[in-house]
C-alpha positions in Angstrom: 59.5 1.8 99.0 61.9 -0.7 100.7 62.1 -0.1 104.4 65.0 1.6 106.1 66.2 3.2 109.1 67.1 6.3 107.2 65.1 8.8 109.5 63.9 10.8 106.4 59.9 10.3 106.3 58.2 8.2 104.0 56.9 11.0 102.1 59.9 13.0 101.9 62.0 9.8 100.5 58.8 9.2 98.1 59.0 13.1 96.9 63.1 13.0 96.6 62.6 9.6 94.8 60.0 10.4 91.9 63.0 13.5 91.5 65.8 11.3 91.7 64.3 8.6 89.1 63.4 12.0 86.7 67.3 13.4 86.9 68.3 9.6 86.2 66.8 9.0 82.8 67.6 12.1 81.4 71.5 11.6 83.1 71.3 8.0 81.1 69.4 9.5 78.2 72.3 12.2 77.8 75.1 9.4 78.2 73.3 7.2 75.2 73.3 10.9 73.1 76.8 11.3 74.0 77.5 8.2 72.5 75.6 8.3 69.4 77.3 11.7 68.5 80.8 9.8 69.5 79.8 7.2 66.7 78.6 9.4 63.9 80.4 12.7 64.1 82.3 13.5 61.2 84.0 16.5 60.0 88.0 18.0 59.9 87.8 17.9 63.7 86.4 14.0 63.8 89.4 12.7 66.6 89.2 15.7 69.1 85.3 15.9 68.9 85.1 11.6 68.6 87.4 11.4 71.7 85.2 14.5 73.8 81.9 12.4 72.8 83.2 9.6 74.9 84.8 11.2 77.7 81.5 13.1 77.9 79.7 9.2 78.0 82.0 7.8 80.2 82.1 10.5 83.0 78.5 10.7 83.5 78.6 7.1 84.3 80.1 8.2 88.1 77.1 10.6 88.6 74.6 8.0 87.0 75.6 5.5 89.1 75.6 7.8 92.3 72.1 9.2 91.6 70.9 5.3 91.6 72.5 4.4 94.5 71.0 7.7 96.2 67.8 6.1 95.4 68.2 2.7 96.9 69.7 4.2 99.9 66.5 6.2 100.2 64.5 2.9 99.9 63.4 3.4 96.5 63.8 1.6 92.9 66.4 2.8 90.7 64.3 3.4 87.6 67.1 3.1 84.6 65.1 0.6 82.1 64.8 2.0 78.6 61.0 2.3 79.5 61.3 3.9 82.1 64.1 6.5 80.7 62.0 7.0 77.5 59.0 7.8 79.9 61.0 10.3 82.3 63.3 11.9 80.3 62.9 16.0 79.3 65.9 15.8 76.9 64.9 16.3 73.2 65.6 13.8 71.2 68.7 13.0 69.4 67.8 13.9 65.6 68.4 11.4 63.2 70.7 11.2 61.1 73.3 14.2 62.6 76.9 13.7 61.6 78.4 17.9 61.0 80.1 18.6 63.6 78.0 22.0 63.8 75.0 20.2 63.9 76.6 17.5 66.6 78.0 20.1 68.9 74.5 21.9 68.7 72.5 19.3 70.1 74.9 17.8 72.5 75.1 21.4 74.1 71.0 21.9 73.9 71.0 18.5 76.1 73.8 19.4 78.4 72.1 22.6 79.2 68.5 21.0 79.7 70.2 18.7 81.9 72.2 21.2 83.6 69.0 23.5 84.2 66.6 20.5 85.5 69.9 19.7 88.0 69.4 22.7 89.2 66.1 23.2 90.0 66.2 20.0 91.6 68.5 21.3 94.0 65.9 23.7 95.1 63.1 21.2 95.1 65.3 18.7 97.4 66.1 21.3 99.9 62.5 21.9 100.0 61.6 18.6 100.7 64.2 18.5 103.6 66.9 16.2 102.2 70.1 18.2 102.2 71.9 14.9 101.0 70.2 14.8 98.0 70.6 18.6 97.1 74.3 18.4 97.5 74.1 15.1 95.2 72.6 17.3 92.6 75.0 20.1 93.2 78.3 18.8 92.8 76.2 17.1 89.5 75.2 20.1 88.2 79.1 21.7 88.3 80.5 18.7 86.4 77.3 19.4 84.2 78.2 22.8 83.5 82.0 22.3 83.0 80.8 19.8 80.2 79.0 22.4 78.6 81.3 25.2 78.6 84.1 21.9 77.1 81.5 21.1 74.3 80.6 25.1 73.6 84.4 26.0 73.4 83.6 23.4 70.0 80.9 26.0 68.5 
């Protein structure tokens, strides 16, 4: 941990940490699925689904980015290597070779949920710890998680 006059104790900033650098592979592990369905969907529906697939990568780079910076601010490493996401992350892989829209839509929402869920109980596991900041990070998170969701399910 880098020092810091944040008045959160060492081992509360350790705890929200190890949490934060979890949520942040799977966040970048769900942006990279996003965009491998935005490059292989195919189907009757190719442009709407094609154009979601992206927005869906593109807007999780805000939270991404917020949940690293939460990190540093905490005195922590930002964790976001492809070691370290492949390590972390609890989202399923992407299967191979996917391109029905069905199929696409399917997985996308299984990750979204997963993602959605482990948001939420790390909302609950913050406050625990004591850092309020950190919950509410993962909060507003976990809405823009679950309005992608029901945007991708509307597909199914």
């Amino acid at each position: 941990m880098n020092p810091t006059r944040n008045d959160l104790s060492l081992e509360i900033r350790q705890g929200v940490c190890q949490i934060l650098n979890q949520r942040l592979a799977e966040m970048i592990d769900l942006q990279l699925q996003a965009k491998q369905a935005h490059w292989n969907i195919r189907g009757s529906n190719f442009l709407s689904l094609h154009e979601m697939f992206d927005d869906l990568a593109e807007a999780l780079a805000d939270p991404i980015d917020s949940i690293a910076e939460r990190i540093t601010a905490l005195g922590g490493i930002a964790e976001g290597t492809l070691a370290h996401v492949s390590g972390r992350t609890s989202l399923p892989a992407y299967p191979d070779g996917l391109r029905k829209s069905a199929e696409v839509l399917a997985a996308i929402a299984d990750a979204l949920a997963r993602c959605a869920r482990t948001m939420r109980a790390s909302i609950d596991h913050a406050d625990q710890l004591g850092d309020a900041g950190t919950a509410d990070l993962f909060t507003g998170i976990s809405r823009e998680l679950d309005k992608r969701l029901w945007f991708v399910e509307a597909h199914i």
